[in-house]
C-alpha positions in Angstrom: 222.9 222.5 116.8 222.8 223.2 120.7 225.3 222.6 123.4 223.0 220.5 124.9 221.9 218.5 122.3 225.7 218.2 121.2 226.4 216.9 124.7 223.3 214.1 124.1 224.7 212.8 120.6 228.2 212.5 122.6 226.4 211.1 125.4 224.8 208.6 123.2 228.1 208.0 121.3 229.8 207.2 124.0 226.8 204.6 125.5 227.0 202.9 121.9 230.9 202.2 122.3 230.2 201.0 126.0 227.7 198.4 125.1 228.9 197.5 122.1 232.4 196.6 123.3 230.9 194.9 126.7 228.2 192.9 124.5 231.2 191.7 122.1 233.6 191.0 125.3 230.6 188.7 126.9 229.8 186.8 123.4 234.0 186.3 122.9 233.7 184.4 126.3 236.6 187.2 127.4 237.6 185.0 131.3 238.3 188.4 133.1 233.9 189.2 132.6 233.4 185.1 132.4 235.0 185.0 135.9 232.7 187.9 137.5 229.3 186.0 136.1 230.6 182.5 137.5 231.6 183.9 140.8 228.1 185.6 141.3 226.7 182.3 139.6 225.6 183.1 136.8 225.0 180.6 133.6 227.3 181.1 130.6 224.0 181.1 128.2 223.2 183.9 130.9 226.3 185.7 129.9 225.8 185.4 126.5 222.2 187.1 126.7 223.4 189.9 128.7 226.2 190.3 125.7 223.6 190.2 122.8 220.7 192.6 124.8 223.6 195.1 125.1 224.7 195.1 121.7 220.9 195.4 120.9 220.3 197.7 123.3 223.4 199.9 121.6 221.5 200.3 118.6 218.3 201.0 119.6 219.1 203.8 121.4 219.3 205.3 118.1 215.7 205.0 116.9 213.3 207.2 118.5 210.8 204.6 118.7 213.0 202.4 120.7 214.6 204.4 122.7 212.5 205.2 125.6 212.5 201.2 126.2 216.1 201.1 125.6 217.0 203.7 128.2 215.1 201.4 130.7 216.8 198.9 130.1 220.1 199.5 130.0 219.1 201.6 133.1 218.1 197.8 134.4 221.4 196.1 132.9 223.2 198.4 135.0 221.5 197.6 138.2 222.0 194.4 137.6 225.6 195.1 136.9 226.3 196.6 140.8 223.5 194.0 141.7 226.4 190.7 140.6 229.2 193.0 141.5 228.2 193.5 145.2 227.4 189.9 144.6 230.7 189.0 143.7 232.2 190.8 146.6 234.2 192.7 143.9 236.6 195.5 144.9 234.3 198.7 145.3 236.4 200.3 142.0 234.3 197.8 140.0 231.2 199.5 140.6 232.7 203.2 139.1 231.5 202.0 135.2 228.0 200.7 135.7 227.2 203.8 138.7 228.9 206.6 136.1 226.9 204.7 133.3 223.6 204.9 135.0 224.1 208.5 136.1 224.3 209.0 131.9 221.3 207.4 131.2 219.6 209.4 134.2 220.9 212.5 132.8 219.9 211.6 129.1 216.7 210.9 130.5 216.0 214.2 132.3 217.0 215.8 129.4 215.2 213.9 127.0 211.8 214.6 129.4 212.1 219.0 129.2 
């Protein structure tokens, strides 16, 4: 196996453990991420969604017929992310996850296009 394909399966590793543990924070109501939602004004059932898309989203990134779509939209879930954090008027530290997250998934993606 290649560096560079070693660096996209640790990539993809890491993405996994990201959503995964932010989908299962969201649908365990955690108040810390509850809080950021209802301050940008957001519906709980909202909340929940986002928490069961990423989970979703986690694993599809694993099948080759998903992931193109998946990539998209976690791409979009992390927009969305700075999008109710500027929203919020959250301390600009809060936007270092989603920005490093979506500077993966732009990376994955170039290397997934050569």
């Amino acid at each position: 196996m290649t560096f560079p394909k070693i660096t996209h399966y640790f990539f993809m590793a890491i993405l996994t453990v990201l959503f995964c543990w932010t989908g299962i924070v969201k649908l365990q109501d955690n108040p810390v991420h509850w809080a950021v939602f209802e301050q940008a004004g957001y519906s709980r059932l909202f909340f929940h969604l986002i928490g069961a898309v990423e989970i979703g989203l986690a694993l599809a990134i694993w099948w080759p017929f998903l992931q193109k779509t998946a990539w998209l939209l976690m791409g979009a879930i992390m927009l969305g992310a700075i999008g109710t954090h500027i929203k919020s008027h959250d301390a600009a530290w809060h936007y270092i996850v989603p920005v490093v997250v979506l500077l993966i998934l732009l990376g994955i993606g170039r290397y997934k296009h050569n």
